[in-house]
C-alpha positions in Angstrom: 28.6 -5.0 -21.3 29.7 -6.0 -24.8 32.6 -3.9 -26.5 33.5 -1.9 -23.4 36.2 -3.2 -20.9 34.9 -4.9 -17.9 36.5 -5.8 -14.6 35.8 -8.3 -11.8 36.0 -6.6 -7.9 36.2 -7.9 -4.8 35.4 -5.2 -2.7 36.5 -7.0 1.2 36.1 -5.0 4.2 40.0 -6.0 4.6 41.3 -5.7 1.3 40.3 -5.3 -2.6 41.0 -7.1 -5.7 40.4 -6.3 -9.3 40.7 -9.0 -12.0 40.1 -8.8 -16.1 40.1 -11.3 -18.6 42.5 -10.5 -21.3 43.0 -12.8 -24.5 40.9 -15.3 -22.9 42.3 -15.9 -19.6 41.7 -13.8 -16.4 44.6 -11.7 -15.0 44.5 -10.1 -11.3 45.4 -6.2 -11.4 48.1 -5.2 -9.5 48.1 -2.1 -8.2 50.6 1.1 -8.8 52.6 -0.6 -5.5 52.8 -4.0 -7.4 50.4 -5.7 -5.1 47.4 -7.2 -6.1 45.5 -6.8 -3.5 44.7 -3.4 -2.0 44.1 -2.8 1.8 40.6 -1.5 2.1 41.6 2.0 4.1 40.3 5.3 3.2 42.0 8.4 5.1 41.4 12.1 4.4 44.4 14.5 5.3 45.0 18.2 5.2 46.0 18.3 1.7 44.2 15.0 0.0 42.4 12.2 0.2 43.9 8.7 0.7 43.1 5.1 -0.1 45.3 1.9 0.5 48.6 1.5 1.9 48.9 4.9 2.0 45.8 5.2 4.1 46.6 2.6 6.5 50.5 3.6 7.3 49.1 7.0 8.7 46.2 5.2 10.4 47.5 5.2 14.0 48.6 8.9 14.0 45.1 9.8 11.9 42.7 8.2 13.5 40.2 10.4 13.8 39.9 10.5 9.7 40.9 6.7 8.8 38.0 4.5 7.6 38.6 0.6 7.7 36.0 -1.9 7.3 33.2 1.0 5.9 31.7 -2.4 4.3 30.2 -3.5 7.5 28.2 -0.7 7.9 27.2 -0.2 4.4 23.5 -0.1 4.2 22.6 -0.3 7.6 20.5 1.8 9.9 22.1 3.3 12.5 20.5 1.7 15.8 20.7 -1.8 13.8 24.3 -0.8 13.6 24.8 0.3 17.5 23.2 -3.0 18.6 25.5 -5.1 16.7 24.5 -8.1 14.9 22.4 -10.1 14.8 18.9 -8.9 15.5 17.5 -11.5 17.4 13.4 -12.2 17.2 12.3 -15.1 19.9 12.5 -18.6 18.0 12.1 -19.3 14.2 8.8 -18.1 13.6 8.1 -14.4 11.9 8.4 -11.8 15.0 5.2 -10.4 15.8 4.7 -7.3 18.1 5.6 -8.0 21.5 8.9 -9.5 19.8 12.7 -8.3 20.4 14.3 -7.8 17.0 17.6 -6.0 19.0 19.6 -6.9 21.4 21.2 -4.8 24.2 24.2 -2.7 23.4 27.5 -4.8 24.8 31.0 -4.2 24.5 31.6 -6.6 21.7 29.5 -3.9 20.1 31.5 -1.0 21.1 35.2 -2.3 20.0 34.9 -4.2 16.9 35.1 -1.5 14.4 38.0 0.6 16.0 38.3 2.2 12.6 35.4 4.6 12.2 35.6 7.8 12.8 32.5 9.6 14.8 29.4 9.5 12.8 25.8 10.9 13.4 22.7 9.9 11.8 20.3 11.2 8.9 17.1 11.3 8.9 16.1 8.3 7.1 18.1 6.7 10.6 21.4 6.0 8.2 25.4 6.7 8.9 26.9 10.1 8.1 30.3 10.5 9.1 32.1 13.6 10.6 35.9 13.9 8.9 38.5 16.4 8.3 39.3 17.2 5.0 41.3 20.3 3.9 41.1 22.1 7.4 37.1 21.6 6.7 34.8 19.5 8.2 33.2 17.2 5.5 30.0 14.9 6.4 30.4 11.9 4.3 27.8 8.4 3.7 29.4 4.8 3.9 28.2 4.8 0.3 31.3 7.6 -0.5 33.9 6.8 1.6 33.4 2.7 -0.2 33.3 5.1 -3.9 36.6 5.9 -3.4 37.5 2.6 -2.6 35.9 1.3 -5.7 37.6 4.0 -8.0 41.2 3.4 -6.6 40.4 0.1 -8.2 38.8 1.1 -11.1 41.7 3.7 -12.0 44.3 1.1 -11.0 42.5 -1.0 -13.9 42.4 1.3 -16.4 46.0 2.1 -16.2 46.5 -1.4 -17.1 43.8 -1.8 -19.6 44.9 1.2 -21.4 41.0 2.2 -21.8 38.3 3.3 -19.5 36.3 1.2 -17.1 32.5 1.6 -16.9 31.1 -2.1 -16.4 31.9 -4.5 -13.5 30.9 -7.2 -11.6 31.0 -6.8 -7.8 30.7 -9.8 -4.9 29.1 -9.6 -2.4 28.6 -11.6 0.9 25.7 -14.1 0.7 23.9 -12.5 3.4 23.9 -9.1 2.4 20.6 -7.3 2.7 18.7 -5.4 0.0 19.5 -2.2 1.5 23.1 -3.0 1.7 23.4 -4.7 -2.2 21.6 -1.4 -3.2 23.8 1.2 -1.5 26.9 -1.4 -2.9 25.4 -0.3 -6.5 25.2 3.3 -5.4 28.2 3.2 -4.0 29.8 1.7 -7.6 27.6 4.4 -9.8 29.1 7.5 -7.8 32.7 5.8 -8.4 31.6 6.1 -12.0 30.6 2.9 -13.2 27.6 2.5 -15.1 27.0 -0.9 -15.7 27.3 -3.0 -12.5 26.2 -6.3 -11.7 26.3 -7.7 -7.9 27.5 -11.7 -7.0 27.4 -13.9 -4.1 30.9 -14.3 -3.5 30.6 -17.7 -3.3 29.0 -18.5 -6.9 32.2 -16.3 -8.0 34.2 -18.8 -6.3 32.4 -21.8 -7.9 33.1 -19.8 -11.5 36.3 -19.3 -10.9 36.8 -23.0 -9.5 35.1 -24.3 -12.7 37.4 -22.3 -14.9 40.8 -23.9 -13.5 39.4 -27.2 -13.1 36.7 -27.3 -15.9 34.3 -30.5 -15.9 31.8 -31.5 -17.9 29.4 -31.6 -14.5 30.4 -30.8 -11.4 29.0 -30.2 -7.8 31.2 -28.7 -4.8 31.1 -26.8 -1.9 32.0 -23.2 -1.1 33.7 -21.9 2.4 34.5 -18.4 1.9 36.1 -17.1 5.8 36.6 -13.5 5.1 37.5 -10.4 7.4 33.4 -9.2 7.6 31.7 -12.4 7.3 31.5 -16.0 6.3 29.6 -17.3 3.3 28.7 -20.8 2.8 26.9 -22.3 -0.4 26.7 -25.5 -2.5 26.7 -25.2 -6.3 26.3 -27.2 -9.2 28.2 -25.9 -12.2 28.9 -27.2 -16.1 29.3 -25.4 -19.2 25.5 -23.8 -19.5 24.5 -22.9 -16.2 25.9 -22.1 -12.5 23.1 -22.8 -9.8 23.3 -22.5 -6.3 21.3 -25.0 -4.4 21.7 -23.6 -1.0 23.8 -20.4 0.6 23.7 -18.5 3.2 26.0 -16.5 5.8 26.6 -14.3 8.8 28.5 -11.6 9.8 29.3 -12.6 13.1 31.5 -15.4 12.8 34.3 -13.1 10.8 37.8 -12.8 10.8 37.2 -9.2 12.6 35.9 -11.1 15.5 39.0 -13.8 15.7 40.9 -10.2 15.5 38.6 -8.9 18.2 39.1 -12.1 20.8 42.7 -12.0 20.1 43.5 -8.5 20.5 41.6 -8.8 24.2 43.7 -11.6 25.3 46.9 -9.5 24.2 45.3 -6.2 25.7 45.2 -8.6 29.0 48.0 -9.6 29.1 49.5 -5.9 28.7 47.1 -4.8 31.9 48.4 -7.7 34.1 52.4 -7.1 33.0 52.0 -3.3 33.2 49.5 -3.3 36.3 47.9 -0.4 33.9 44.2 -0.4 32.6 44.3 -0.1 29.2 42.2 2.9 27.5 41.0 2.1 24.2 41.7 5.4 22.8 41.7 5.3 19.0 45.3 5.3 18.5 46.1 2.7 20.8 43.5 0.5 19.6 44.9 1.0 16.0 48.5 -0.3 17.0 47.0 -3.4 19.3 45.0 -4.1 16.2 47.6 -3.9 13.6 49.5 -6.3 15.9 47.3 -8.5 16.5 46.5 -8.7 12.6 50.6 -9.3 12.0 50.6 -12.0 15.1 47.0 -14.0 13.8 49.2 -14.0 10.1 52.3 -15.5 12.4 50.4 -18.0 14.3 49.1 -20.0 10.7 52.7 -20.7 10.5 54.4 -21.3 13.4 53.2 -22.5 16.7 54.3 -19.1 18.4 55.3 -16.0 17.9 56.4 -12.6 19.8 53.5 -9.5 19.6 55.2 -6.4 19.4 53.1 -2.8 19.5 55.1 0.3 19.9 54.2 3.2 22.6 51.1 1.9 24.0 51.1 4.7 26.7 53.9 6.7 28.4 56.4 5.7 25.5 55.6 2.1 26.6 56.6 -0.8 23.8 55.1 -3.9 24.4 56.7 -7.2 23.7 55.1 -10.6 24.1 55.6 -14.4 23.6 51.9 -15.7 22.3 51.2 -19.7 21.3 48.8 -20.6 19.0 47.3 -22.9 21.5 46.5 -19.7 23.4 44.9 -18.0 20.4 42.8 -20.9 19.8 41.4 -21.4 23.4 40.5 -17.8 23.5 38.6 -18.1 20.2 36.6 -21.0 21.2 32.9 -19.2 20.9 33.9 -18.4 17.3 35.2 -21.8 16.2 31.8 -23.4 18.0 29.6 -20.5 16.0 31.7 -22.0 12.8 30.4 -25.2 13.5 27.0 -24.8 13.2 27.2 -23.0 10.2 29.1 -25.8 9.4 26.6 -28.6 10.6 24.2 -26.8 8.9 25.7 -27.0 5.4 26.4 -30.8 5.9 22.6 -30.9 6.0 22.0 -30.1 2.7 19.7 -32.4 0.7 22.8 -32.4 -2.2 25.6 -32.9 0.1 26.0 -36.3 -1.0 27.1 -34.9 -4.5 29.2 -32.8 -3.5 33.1 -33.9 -4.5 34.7 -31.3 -2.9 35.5 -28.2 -0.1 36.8 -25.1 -2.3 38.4 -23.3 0.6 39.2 -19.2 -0.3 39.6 -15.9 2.6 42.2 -15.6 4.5 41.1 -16.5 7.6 40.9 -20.5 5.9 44.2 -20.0 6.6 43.8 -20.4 10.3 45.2 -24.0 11.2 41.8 -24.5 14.1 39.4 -23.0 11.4 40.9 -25.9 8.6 41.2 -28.6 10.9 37.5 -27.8 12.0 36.0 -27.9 8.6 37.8 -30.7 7.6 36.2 -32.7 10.8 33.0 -31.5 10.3 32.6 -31.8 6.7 34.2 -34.7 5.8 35.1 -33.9 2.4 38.3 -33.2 0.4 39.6 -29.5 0.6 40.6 -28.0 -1.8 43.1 -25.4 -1.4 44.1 -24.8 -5.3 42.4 -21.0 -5.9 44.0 -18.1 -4.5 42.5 -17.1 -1.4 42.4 -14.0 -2.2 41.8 -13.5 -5.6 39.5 -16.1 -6.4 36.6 -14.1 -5.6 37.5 -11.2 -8.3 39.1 -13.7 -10.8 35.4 -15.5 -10.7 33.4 -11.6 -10.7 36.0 -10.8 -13.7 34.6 -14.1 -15.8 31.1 -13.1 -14.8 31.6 -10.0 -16.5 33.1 -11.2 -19.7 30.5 -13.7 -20.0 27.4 -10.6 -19.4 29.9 -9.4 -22.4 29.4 -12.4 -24.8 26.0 -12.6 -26.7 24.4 -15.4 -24.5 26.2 -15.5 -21.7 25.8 -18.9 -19.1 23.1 -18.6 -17.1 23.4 -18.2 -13.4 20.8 -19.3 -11.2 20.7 -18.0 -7.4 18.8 -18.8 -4.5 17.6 -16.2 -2.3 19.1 -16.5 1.4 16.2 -14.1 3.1 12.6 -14.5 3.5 10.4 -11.2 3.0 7.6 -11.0 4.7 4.9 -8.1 6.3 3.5 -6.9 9.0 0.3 -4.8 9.8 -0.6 -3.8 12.8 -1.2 -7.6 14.8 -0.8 -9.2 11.4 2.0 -10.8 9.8 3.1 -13.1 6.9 5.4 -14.6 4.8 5.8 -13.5 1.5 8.9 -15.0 -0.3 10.4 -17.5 2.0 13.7 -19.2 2.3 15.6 -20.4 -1.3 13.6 -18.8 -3.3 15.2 -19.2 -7.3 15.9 -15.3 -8.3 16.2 -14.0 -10.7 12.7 -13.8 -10.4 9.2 -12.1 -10.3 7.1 -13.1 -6.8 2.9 -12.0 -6.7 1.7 -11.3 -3.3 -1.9 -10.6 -3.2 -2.6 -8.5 -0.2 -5.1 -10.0 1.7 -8.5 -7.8 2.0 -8.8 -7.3 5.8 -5.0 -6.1 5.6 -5.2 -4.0 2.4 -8.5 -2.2 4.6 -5.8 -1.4 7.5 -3.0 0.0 5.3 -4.2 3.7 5.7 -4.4 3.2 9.3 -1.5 1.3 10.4 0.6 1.3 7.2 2.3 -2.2 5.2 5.7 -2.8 7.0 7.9 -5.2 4.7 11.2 -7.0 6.5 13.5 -9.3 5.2 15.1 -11.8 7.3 18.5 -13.4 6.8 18.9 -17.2 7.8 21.3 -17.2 11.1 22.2 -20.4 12.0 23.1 -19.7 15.8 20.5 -19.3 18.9 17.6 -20.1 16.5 17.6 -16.9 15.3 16.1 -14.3 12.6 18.4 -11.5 11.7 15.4 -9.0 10.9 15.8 -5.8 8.6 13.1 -3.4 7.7 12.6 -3.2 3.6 10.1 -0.7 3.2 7.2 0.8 4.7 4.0 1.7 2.9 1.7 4.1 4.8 -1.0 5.2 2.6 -2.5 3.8 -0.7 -1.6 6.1 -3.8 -4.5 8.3 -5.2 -7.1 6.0 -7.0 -6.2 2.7 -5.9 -9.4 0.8 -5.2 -10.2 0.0 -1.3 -10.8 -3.0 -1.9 -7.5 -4.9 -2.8 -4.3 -5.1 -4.3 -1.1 -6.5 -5.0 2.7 -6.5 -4.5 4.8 -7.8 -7.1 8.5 -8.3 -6.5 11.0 -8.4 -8.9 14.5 -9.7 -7.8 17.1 -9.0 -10.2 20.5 -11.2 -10.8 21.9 -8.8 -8.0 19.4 -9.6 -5.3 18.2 -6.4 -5.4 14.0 -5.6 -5.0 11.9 -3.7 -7.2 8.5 -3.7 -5.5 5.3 -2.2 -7.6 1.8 -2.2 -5.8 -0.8 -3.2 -8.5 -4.4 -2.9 -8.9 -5.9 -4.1 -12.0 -5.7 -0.7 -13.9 -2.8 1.4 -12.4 0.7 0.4 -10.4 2.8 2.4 -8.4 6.7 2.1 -7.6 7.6 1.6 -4.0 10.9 3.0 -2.7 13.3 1.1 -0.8 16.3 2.5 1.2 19.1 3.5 -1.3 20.6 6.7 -2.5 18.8 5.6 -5.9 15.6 6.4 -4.9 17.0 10.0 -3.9 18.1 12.3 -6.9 19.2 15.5 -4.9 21.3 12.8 -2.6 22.9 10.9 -5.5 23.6 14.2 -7.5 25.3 15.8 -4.4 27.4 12.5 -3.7 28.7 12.5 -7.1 29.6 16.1 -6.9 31.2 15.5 -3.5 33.4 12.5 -5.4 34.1 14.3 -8.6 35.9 17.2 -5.7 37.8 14.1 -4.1 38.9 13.0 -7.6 39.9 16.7 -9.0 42.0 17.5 -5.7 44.0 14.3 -5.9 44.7 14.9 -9.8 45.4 18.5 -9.0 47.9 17.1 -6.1 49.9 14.4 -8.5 50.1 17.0 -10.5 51.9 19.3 -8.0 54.0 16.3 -6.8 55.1 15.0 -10.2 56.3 19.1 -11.2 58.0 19.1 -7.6 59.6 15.7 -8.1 60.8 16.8 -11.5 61.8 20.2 -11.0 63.7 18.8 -8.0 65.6 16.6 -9.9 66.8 18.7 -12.7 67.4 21.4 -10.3 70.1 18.9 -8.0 71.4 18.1 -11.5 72.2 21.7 -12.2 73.8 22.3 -8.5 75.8 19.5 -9.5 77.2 20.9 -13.0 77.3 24.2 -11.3 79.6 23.0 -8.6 82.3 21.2 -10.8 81.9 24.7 -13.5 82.5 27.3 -11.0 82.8 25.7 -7.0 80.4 25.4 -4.1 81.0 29.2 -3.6 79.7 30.7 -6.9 76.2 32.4 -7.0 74.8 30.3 -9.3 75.7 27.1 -7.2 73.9 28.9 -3.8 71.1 30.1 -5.8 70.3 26.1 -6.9 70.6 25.2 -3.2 68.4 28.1 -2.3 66.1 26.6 -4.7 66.5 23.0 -3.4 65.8 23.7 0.4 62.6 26.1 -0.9 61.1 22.6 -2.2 62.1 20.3 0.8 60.1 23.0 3.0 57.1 23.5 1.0 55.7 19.5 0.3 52.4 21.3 -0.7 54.0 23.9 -3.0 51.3 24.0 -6.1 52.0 24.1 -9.7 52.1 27.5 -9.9 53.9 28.8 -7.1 56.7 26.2 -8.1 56.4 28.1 -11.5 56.7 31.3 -9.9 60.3 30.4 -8.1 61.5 28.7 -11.0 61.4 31.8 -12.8 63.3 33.6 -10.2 65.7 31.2 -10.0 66.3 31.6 -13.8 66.7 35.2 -13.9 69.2 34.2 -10.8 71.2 31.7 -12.8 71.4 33.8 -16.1 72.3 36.9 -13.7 75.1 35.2 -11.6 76.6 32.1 -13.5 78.6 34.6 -15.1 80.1 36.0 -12.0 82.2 33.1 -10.2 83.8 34.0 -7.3 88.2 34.5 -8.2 90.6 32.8 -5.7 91.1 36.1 -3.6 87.4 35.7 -2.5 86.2 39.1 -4.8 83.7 38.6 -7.5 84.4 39.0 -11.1 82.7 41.3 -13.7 80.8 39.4 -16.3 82.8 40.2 -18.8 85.9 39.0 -17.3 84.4 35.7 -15.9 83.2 35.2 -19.7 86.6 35.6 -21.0 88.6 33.7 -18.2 85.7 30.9 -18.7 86.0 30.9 -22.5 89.6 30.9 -22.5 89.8 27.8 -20.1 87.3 25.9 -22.3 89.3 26.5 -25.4 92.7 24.8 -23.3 90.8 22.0 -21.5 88.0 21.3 -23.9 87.8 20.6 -27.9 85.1 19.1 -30.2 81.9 17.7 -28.9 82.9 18.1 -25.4 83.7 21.8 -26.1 80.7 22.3 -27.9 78.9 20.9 -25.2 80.2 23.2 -22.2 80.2 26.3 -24.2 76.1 26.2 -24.2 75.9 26.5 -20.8 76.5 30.2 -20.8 74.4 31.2 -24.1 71.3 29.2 -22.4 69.1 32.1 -21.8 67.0 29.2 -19.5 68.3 26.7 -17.8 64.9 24.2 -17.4 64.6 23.4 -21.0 64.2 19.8 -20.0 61.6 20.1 -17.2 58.4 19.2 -19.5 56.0 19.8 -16.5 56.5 23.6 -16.0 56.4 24.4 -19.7 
């Protein structure tokens, strides 16, 4: 990454943040709003594409085209994603074949993503989503609707950086998959970045931690509560190396699921004052949701506070009084699934050298959630990062260090255990904590490398879950036949893990190796190439739309400025004076105008103005010749007027245009 400029993201599933280190130190990005963070909402419209604030403002009256929380579905198969997380095997042990790795569809499965719009599958089993865009319908991957995301940051970057963005260090949530950490990187290569490195969130935490509070050796703890999922590690850090002795995560004990319980109790509530049964159609969902968000925010301050959510049904508003005490009871199977994550971590072997708690995500905020790690962890929290910029300030000093010619080394653990399966057979191939980066040998055991043209080589991955003594099961890859002139007789899989988490898997024999393919647009040229082209036609309509709204915001304004001089030259009645409010109310009508047809009317308004601003109506309402209103007009400048000011009013009339100042239609 050395001598290009590099930037730190934290792509959320509830907001982003983009931080660079400048002159040494790392800065957060604000964006063109001033904020710096940047709600993670995509919307496409009838005349552009939208991202951020923008994109969630017209949410509840869009939202069959509105996108919040893409994240959690990045990567995922489709029936993986219908059954809702986790994947449940029976036990702890590897699931065999009479196991259940999903679970029955429920309703928690069916409301807590209120944002997507409807999606079919591929048929590789993955999301493609159904939007309007430009009175078409477009079919859109997760992978481009998070691209946009990740190039309203980049280009909120670059404007501040004065020079392009191509290298960047992404987090990630410690239990990401490999299919999801690999359709992240696709997902950053069709934004158009070319370098890109993935990181736990929490080792970013740990960096950035160690940057404001710098030690010589140091060992702490990492609680990182976001809106998709919770992240837990324990790191050692010092000046040389960052290494992660133990982290994992889940994506069920989120601040989308306190969201989730809280919006029930409030939709509840509304049934039993209403006597109504509330339909979770998409716009009502949106505006229960967005209050609920504003109330959860109220509650960390003050023990209770009024909901409000406009027009639920019929024109309905409702209003109501909500405690925090009621909140927390009705969250009660979240704060006990954050306790055994929490039990969990107070199990580590290093606990006892831990000094401190780093606390970051907003939903640490939540007075129950801080009161209940402080119980269970019995350890100082620390509270002195951002909450939510820490995780991009620490991705931002990743990437300047990748920059620097021996940058500190950074040690990971791997929170999944890969193992295989053929037909009755199974085993473990990389298991739990496993130090990546890394290269892992599997030699494939004879009686199973015999089966693999019969039954194929399934490889899974399982994430750590800490609840119901479970394994969160995802499939890797599947091998079904041995490539041309491999020997029958064995083989073997070697795995390299890169600093992003991400597999490469190569089947060996001892004269020839072959590349298997896992899921990711990567492995797909034709798919990749038509995602980018789909982007770079997202990109090129909103430039050609700021363009239009930057020539109708500027002709606009010189136009009202020339009604203006027009009016105190020659009256509200004069033809030159109509002709500029013509003009005016032309613009307010057309908001989509383009370039050119703006162009086209300015022109007729000129040949208007140098036609007419000669001919000013006289007091006994008849119109003058041009030569007469010349002369009367000259003749009053040269009684009112004299020097500059004289000079000045008497080029009015000898302008043969009258937009010499509007830059943007020249």
């Amino acid at each position: 990454m050395s001598g290009e400029a590099s930037i730190g993201l934290d792509l959320g599933a509830g907001k982003c943040c983009v931080a660079s280190v400048r002159a040494g130190a790392v800065t957060v990005l604000p964006n063109a709003h001033g904020d710096k963070t940047t709600p993670s909402f995509v919307a496409f419209t009838d005349s552009r594409s939208l991202v951020g604030s923008d994109a969630r403002d017209q949410a509840a009256l869009n939202p069959e085209n509105t996108f919040y929380g893409v994240k959690t579905v990045l990567g995922r198969n489709f029936s993986r994603t219908m059954k809702g997380e986790p994947c449940h095997s029976n036990g702890t042990t590897i699931p065999n074949q009479t196991s259940k790795l999903i679970r029955p569809l429920d309703e928690e499965d069916l409301t807590v993503l209120p944002y997507l719009p409807a999606f079919s599958t591929t048929e590789d089993d993955s999301l493609i989503f159904k939007v309007e865009y430009r009175k078409e319908n477009v079919k859109l991957r997760p992978e481009q609707i998070t691209a946009l995301l990740i190039a309203k940051m980049k280009s909120e970057a670059e404007s501040h950086l004065g020079s392009e963005v191509t290298n960047a260090v992404i987090s990630v949530p410690v239990n990401f998959s490999n299919a999801q950490r690999q359709a992240t990187l696709d997902a950053a290569r069709i934004a158009g970045l070319k370098n890109v490195t993935l990181i736990n969130s929490t080792t970013a935490v740990a960096i950035a931690y160690w940057d404001y509070h710098p030690k010589e050796d140091d060992c702490v703890a990492v609680v990182d509560f976001g809106a998709s999922s919770l992240s837990l590690a324990v790191v050692s850090i010092d000046q040389n190396a960052v290494k992660v002795k133990e982290a994992f995560g889940c994506s069920t004990v989120s601040g989308n699921f306190f969201d989730l319980c809280m919006m029930k109790a409030v939709i509840n509530k509304f049934e039993d004052e209403h006597m109504y049964t509330f339909t979770e159609s998409a716009k009502h969902l949106m505006r229960f949701r967005a209050a609920t968000e504003k109330l959860k925010h109220d509650l960390t301050l003050l023990p209770s506070s009024v909901i409000q959510a406009d027009t639920i049904f019929n024109d309905v508003d409702f209003t109501c009084l909500i405690t925090r005490q009621e909140m927390e009871d009705v969250c009660l199977k979240q704060l006990g699934n954050l306790r055994g994550a929490l039990d969990r971590l107070a199990n580590n072997n290093d606990w006892a050298k831990v000094r401190t708690v780093v606390m970051v995500g907003g939903s640490t905020r939540i007075p129950a959630v801080e009161k209940l790690i402080a119980k269970t962890l019995r350890k100082p929290l620390d509270h002195s990062l951002n909450k939510d910029e820490a995780v991009a300030c620490g991705a931002a000093l990743r990437a300047a260090e990748l920059g620097c010619s021996t940058p500190r080394e950074v040690e990971e653990v791997l929170p999944r255990r890969v193992w295989y399966k053929a037909g009755s057979e199974s085993g473990t191939i990389i298991d739990f904590d496993a130090p990546i980066p890394g290269n892992f040998n599997f030699a494939i055991p004879v009686d199973i490398w015999k089966k693999l043209n019969d039954s194929g080589l399934t490889l899974y991955e399982n994430v750590r879950v800490f609840m119901g003594n479970g394994i969160d099961t995802s499939e890797l890859t599947i091998t079904r036949l041995r490539p041309p002139g491999f020997p029958a007789s064995s083989g073997t899989l070697l795995f390299t893990i890169d600093e992003s988490g991400v597999f490469q898997i190569t089947l060996l024999s001892s004269e020839d190796k072959w590349n298997i393919q896992t899921r990711g647009l990567s492995s797909d040229a034709h798919k990749m190439k038509a995602c980018k082209a789909r982007h770079k036609m997202f990109l090129d309509d909103e430039r050609r739309w700021k363009e239009n709204e930057n020539v109708i915001n500027e002709i606009g304004t010189l136009c009202l400025d020339l009604r203006e001089k027009f009016r105190q030259e020659f009256g509200q009645e004069s033809a030159a004076f109509k002709a500029c409010d013509e003009f005016l109310r032309w613009l307010e009508n057309e908001p989509k105008a383009t370039k050119q047809e703006c162009n086209q009317k300015k022109l007729e308004l000129d040949r208007q103005v140098s036609e007419k601003v000669m001919t000013p109506v006289h007091t006994n309402g008849e119109a003058l010749s041009p030569q007469t209103a010349v002369g009367q007009r000259q003749h009053k400048q040269s009684d009112t007027f004299s020097g500059d000011a004289q000079k000045e009013r008497s080029s009015y009339p000898k302008e043969t245009s009258w937009w010499s100042q509007c830059c943007c239609c020249s």
